[in-house]
N, C-alpha and C positions, 0 to 999 in steps of 0.2 A: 229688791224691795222687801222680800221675805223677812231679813236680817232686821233693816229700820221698822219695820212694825213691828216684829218680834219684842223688842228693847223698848216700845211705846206702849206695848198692854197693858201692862201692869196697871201703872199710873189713871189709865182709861179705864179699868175695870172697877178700880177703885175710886170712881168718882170725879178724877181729878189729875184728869187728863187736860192736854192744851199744847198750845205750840210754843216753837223753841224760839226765844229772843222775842222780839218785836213781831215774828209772825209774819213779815212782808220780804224775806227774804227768799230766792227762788230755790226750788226745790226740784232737780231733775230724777227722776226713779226709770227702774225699768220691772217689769214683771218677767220672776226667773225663769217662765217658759216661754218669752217674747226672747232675752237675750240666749237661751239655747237655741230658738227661734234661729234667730240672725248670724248663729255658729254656724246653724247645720247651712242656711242660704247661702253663708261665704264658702264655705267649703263644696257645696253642688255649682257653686258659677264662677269658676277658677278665673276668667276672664275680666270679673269683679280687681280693680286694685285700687291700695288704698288706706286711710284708716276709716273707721267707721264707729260714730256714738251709739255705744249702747247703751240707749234713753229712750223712753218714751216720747213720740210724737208732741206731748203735752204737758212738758213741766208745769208745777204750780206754785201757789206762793204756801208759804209752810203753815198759816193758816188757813187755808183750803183743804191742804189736805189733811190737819188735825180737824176739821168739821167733817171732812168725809171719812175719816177713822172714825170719829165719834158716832154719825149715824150709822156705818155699820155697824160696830157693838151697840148701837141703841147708849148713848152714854153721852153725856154731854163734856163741849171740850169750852171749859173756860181757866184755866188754872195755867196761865205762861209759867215756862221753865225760867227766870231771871239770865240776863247776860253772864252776871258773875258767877253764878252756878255753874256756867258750860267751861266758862273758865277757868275755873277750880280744877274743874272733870280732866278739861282737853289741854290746858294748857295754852301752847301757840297754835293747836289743832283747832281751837274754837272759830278762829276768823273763817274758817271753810265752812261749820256751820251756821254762823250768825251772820254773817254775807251773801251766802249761798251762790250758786250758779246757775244761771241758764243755759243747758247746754241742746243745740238743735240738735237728733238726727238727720241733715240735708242729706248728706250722702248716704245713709243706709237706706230714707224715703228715695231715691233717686235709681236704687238698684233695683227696687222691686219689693222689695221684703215689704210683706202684709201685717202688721200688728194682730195678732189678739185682743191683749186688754191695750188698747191705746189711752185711757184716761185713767186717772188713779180708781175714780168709782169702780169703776167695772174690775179693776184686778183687784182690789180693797175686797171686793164681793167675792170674790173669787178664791183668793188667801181667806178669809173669814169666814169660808161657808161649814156647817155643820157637818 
């Protein structure tokens, strides 16, 4: 998640932040010390097999979480990225972001592993603290 906030400041610092496309696309994240999280659980429970998402319990739509960007930095998120702009950027990479995914972790919730920041909020806070 570190990464895609990283790449969104700017924009939100300067006013003129907002979400990508349409805004209703799903947005899976994880918080970088939820998926070390879920390294060190798989590697202490060898009996675990499997694959395993490493995603927060609580995808959202991608304007959810440019609104919970925004009030963390205190910044309002109204300014969408346009489709053909991602397009330009990504090329045939953009259909991954203007689509998005819902991706569950059933099976790493099912092993046991405890979230952290299970919701964007709370890791949002957590990345952006002073």
């Amino acid at each position: 998640m570190g990464g895609t906030v990283s790449k969104m400041l700017t924009p939100f610092k300067l006013f003129a932040g907002g979400p990508i496309g349409s805004g209703k696309q799903w947005f899976s994240w994880v918080h970088i010390d939820d998926l070390v999280g879920l390294i060190l659980h798989s590697l202490r429970h060898p009996e675990i097999e499997g694959n395993f998402n490493g995603t927060s319990p609580n995808p959202v739509r991608m304007g959810e979480f440019c609104q919970d960007l925004g009030l963390a930095l205190n910044r309002p998120s109204w300014l969408p990225v346009p489709d053909f702009a991602i397009e330009l950027l990504l090329g045939d990479g953009a259909v991954v972001v203007l689509e998005g995914q819902k991706v569950l972790p059933k099976q790493t919730q099912a092993s046991g592993f405890e979230y952290q920041y299970p919701t964007a909020k709370s890791a949002l806070k957590n990345i952006l603290a002073p």
